[in-house]
VEXDREN-2710 file (C-alpha; in Angstrom, 1 decimal):
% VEXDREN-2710
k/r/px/py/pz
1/UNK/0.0/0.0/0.0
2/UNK/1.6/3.4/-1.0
3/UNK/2.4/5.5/2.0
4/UNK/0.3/8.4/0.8
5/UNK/-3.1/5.8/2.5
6/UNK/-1.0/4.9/6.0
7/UNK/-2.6/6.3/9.2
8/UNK/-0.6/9.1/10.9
9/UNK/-1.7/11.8/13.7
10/UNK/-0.9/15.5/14.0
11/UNK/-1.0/16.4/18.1
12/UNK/-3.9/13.1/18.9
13/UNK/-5.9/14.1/15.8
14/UNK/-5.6/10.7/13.9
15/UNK/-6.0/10.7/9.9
16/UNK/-6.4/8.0/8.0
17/UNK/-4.1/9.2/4.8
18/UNK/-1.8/12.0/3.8
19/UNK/-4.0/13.9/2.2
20/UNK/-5.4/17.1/3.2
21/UNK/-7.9/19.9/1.8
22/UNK/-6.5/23.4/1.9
23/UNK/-9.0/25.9/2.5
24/UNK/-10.3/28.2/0.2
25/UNK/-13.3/30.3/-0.2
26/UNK/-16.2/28.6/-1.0
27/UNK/-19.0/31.3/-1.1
28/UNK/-21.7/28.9/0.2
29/UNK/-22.3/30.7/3.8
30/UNK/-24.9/33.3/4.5
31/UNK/-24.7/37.1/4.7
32/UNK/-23.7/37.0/8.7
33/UNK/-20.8/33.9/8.0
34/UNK/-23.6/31.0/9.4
35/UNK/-23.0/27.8/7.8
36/UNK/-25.2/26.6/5.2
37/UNK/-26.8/23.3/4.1
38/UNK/-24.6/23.7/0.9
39/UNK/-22.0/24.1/2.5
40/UNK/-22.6/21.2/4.7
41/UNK/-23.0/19.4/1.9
42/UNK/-19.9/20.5/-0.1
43/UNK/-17.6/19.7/3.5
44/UNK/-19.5/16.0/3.6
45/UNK/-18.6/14.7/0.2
46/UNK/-15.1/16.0/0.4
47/UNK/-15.2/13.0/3.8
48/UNK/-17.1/10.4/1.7
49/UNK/-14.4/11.3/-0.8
50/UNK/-11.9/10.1/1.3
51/UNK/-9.8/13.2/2.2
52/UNK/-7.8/12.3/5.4
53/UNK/-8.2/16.0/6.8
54/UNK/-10.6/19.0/5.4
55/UNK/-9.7/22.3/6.4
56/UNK/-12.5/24.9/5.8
57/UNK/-12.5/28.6/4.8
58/UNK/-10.6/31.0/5.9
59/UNK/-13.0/31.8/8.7
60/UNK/-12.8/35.8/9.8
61/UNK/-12.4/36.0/13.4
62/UNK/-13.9/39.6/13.8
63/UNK/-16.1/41.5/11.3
64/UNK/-13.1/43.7/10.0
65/UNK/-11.8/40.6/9.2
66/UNK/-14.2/39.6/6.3
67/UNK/-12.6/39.2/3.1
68/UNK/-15.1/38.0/0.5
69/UNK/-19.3/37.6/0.8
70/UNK/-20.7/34.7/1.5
71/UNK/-17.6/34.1/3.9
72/UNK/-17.8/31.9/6.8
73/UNK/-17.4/33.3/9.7
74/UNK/-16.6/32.8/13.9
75/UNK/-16.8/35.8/15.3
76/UNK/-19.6/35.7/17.8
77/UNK/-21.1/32.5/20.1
78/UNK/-24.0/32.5/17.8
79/UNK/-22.5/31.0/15.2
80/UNK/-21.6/28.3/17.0
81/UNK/-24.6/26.5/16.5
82/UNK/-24.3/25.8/12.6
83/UNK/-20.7/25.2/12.5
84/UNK/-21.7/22.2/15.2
85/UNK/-23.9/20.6/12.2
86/UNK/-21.0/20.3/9.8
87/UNK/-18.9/19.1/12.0
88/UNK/-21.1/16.2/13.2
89/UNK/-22.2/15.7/9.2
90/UNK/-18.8/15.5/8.4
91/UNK/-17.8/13.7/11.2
92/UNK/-21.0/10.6/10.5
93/UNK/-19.0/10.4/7.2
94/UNK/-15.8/9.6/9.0
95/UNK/-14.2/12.7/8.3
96/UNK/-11.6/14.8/9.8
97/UNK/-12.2/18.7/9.6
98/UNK/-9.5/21.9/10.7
99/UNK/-10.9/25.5/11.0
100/UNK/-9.3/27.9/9.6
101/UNK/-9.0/31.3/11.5
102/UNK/-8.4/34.6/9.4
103/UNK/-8.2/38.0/9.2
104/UNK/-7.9/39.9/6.1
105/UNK/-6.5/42.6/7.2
106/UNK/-5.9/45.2/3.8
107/UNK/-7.9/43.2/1.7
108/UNK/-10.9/42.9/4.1
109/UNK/-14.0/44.0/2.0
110/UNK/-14.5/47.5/2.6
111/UNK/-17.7/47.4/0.6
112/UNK/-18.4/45.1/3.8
113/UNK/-17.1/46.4/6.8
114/UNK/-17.8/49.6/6.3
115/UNK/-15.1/51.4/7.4
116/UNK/-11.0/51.7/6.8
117/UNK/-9.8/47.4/7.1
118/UNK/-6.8/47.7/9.7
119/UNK/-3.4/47.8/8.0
120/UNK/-0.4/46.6/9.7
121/UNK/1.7/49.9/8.6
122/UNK/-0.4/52.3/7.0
123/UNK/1.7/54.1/3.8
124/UNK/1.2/56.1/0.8
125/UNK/1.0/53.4/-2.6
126/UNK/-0.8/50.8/-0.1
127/UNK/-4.4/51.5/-1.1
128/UNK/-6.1/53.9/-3.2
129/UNK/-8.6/54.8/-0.1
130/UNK/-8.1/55.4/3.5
131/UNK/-6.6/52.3/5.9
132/UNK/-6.8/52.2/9.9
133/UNK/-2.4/51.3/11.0
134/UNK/-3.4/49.2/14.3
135/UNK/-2.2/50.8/17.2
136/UNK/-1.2/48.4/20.3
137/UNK/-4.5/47.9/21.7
138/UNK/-6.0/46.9/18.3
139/UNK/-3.1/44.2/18.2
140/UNK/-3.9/42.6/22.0
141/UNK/-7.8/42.4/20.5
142/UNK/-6.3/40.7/17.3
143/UNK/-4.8/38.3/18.9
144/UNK/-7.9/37.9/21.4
145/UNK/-10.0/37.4/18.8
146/UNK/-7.9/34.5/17.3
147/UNK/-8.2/32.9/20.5
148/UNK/-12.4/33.3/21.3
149/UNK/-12.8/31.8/17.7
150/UNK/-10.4/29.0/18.4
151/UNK/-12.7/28.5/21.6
152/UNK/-15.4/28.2/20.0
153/UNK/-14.2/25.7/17.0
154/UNK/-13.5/23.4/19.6
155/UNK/-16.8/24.0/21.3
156/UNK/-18.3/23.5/17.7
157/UNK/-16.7/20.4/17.5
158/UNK/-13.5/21.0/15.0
159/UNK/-10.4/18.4/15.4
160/UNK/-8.3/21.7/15.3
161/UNK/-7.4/25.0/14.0
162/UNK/-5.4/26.3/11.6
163/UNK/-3.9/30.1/11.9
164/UNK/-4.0/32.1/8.5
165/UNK/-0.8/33.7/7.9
166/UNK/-0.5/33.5/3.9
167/UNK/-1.0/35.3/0.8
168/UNK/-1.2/38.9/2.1
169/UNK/-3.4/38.7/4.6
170/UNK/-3.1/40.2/7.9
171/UNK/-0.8/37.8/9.8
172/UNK/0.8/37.4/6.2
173/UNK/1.2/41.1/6.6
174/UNK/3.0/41.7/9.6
175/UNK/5.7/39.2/8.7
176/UNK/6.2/40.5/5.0
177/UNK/8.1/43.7/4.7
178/UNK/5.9/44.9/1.8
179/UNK/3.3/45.7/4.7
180/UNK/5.3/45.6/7.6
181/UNK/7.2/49.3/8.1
182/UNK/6.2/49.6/12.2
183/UNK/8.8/51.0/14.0
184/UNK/7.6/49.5/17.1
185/UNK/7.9/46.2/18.8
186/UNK/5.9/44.7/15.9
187/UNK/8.0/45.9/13.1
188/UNK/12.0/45.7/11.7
189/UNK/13.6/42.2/12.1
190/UNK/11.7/38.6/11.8
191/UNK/11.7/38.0/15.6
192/UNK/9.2/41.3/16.1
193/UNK/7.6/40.6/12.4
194/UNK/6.3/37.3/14.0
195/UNK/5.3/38.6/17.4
196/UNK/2.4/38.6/17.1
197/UNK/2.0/35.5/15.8
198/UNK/3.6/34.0/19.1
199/UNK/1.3/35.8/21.1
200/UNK/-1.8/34.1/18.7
201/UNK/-0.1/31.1/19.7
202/UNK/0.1/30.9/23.0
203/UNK/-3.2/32.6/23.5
204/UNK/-4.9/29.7/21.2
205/UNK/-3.3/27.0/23.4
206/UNK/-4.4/28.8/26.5
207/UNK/-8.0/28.8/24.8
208/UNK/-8.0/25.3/23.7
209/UNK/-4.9/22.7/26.1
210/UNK/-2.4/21.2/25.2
211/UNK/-4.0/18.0/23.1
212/UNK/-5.7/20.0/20.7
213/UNK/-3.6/20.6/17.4
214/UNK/-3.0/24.1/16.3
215/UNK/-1.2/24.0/12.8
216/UNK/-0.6/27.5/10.6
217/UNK/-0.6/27.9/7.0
218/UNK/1.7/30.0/6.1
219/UNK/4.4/31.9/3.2
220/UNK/7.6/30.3/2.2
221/UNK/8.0/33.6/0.5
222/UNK/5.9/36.1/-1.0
223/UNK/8.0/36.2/-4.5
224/UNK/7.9/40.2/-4.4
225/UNK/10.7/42.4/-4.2
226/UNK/11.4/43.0/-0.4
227/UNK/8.9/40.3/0.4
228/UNK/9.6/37.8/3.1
229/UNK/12.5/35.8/2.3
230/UNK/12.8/32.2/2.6
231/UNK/15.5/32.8/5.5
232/UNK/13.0/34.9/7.3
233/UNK/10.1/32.5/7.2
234/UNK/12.3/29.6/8.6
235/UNK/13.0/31.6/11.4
236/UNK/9.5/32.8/11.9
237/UNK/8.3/29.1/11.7
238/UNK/11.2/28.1/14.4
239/UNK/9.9/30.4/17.2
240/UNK/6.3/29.2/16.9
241/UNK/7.0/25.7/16.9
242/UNK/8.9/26.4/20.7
243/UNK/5.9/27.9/21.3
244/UNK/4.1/24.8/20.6
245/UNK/2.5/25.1/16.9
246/UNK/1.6/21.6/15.8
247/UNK/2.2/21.4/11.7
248/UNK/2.8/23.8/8.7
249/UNK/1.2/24.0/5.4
250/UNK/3.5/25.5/3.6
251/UNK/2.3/27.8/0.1
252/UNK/3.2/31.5/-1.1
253/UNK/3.2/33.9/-2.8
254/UNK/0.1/37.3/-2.5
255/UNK/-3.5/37.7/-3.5
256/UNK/-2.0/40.6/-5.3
257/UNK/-0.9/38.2/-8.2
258/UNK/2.4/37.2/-9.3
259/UNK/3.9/34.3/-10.8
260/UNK/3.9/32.5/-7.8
261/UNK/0.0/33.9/-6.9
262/UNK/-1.9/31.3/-4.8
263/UNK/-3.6/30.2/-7.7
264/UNK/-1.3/29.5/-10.4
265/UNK/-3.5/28.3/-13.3
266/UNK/-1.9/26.3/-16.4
267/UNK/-0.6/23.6/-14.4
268/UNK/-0.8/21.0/-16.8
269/UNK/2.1/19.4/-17.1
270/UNK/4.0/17.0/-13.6
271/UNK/7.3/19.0/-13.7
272/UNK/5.2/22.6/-13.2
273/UNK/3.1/20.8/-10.3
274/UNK/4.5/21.3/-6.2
275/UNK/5.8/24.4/-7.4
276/UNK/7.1/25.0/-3.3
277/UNK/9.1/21.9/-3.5
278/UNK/12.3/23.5/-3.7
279/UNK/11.4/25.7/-0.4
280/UNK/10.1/23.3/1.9
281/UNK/13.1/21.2/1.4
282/UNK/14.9/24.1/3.9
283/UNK/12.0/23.7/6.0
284/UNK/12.1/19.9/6.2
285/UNK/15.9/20.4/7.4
286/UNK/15.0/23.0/10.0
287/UNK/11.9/22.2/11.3
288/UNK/10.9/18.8/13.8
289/UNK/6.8/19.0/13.1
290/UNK/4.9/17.9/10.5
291/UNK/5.1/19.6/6.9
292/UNK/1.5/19.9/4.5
293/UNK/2.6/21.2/0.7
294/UNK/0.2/22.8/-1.1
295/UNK/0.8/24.6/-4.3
296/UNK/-0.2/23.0/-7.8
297/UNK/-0.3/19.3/-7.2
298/UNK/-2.2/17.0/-9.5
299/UNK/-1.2/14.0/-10.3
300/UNK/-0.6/11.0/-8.1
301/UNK/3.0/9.9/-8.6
302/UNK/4.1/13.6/-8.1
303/UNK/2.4/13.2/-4.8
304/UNK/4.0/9.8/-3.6
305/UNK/7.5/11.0/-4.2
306/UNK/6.9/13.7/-1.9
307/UNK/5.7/11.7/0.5
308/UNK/7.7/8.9/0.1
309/UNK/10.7/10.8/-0.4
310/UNK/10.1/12.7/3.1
311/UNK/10.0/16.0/1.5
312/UNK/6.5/16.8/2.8
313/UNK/4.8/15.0/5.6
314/UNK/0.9/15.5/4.2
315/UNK/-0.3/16.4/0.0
316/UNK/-2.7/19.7/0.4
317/UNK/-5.1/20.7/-2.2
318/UNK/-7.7/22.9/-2.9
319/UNK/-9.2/23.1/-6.8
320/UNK/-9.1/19.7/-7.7
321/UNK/-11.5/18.6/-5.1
322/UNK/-13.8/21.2/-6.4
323/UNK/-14.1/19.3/-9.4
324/UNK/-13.7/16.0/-7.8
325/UNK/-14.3/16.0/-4.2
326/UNK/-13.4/12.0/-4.7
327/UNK/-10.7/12.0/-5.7
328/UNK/-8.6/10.8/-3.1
329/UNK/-10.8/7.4/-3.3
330/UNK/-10.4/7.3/-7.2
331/UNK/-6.7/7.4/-6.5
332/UNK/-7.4/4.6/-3.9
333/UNK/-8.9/2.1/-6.0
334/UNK/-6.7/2.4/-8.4
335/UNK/-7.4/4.8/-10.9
336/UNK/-4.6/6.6/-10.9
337/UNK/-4.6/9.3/-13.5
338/UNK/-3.8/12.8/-12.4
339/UNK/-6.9/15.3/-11.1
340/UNK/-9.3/16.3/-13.9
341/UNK/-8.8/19.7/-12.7
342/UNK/-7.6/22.3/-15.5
343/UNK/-6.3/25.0/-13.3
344/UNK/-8.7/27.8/-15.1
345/UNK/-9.5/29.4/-11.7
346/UNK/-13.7/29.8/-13.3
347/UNK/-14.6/28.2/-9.9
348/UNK/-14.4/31.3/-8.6
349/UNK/-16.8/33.3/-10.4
350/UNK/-20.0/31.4/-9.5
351/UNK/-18.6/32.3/-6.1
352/UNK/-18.6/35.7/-6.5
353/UNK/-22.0/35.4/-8.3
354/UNK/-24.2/34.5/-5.0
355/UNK/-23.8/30.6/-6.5
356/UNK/-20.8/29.3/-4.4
357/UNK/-18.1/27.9/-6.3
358/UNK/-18.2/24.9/-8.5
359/UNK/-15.7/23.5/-11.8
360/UNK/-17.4/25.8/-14.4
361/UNK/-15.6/23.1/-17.1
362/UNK/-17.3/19.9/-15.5
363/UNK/-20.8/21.6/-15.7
364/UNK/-20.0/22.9/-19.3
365/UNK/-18.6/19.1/-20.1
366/UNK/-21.6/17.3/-19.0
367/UNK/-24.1/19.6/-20.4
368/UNK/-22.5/18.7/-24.1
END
């Protein structure tokens, strides 16, 4: 049996293969971030799918936070209730599911929030209308927040969290020097850059004990000029872990686009998938807990070598479960060619249509 379907646990939480769902946006919750029947549904055939370990949205912690409509959310006790249903759905299915805990920081939705989103510095070329620079106090609520919505995931009934800290939003922010020109305790080298995120730490495992796994997701680099380096993000990565983080998933790159953008598209070809390979080979050296690579992967042998190879400890993807939400038990019995997914990104448009995402080229294919 290939080592991608053995067993393995991350801090108690036992999976039952090495494949994990990255969170994305799906666009399925209601106006106020309550969980949805379609969304239930969406997180309850990824687990009769066979993913090992589903991690949801990026889930805003406080309504300044929101990124996108139609964004989950765990901000306030009231939500609680919903999120409770999909975990137990997904959880009849045999499932495994992670929150993900996020703040959007400069790209929060202004359209939304209705009022300046909180920068980390605030700077002229860093947004064509007006930003909030968070002061101290707004920084000790940040980091509360993180830790009431990791409360009540656990209450709700979640196997874990997972901190946001990629792709330019907040967290992403303050340890990227694009954002990050504080000249306080917050700001200049990687030790205050990550402070923060220490503090989220400990706060979470203060909210939540010590046998309940806390993993990040995180930048390997942002691939802009005076982004956060490789040697920088190692480091970051080192002081959480002795603060008692639990695994990585390891991407990069902005929302702002790029060549390394979080959603690369043309991916069709083995030697252009795992496009983070080369990065998380430093981590692998410097860091003792588990690894998840995301970042392009689609076919099934590029996905064994990694894992086989030790370069990552879990596979993470997001887009070809939207197409396939089985495919991990396709893979399983056998059928082993790579993810139908075509890397188009036109899952996301339904999403910001009010329809919540879907593979626009499936529906297309099967209507012929």
């Amino acid at each position: 049996m290939s080592k991608l379907f053995e067993s393995s646990a991350i801090n108690g939480m036992v999976l039952m293969n090495r494949f994990v769902r990255s969170a994305t946006w799906e666009g399925m919750a209601a106006d106020d971030g309550t969980v949805t029947p379609k969304l239930i549904e969406t997180m309850t055939a990824l687990a009769r799918g066979g993913v090992g370990l589903i991690i949801t949205s990026h889930a805003y912690v406080r309504l300044e936070g929101q990124a996108a409509p139609w964004q989950v959310g765990v901000y306030k006790d009231g939500l609680i209730h919903g999120l409770q249903e999909m975990t137990a759905a997904v959880h009849e299915c045999g499932g495994k599911i992670v929150m993900q805990l996020a703040h959007a920081g400069n790209f929060a939705a202004k359209q939304l929030i209705r009022h300046p989103p909180l920068v980390v510095s605030d700077f002229d070329g860093l947004a064509k209308s007006p930003r909030k620079e968070m002061t101290g106090q707004d920084i000790g609520e940040i980091v509360g927040a993180f830790a009431d919505a990791a409360r009540r995931a656990k209450s709700a009934g979640f196997d874990g969290v997972q901190i946001h800290s990629g792709h330019g939003y907040l967290l992403s922010q303050f340890l990227s020097p694009v954002f990050n020109r504080r000249q306080d305790k917050y700001g200049g080298d990687i030790h205050n850059r990550a402070r923060i995120h220490l503090a989220i730490c400990q706060a979470i495992r203060k909210a939540v004990g010590k046998d309940y796994p806390i993993l990040i997701k995180m930048n390997c680099r942002d691939f802009v000029e005076n982004g956060l380096s490789l040697e920088d993000s190692v480091q970051a990565a080192r002081l959480m872990v002795n603060v008692g983080l639990d695994a990585i998933e390891l991407s990069g790159g902005l929302i702002t686009g790029g060549k390394l953008s979080p959603s690369r598209t043309g991916i069709n070809s083995e030697d252009k998938e795992a496009y983070f390979e080369e990065d998380i080979h430093v981590f692998k050296r410097e860091i003792g807990i588990p690894l998840i690579l995301v970042g392009g992967i689609r076919s099934f042998g590029v996905a064994e070598r990694l894992v086989e190879d030790e370069v990552a400890d879990y596979i993470s993807m997001s887009r070809p479960f939207i197409r396939e939400p089985d495919l991990i038990n396709r893979w399983k019995t056998g059928d082993r060619r790579k993810a139908e997914c075509k890397s188009d990104n036109l899952c996301f448009k339904p999403g910001s249509e009010g329809e919540g995402i879907y593979c626009v080229a499936d529906k297309h294919e099967k209507k012929k």
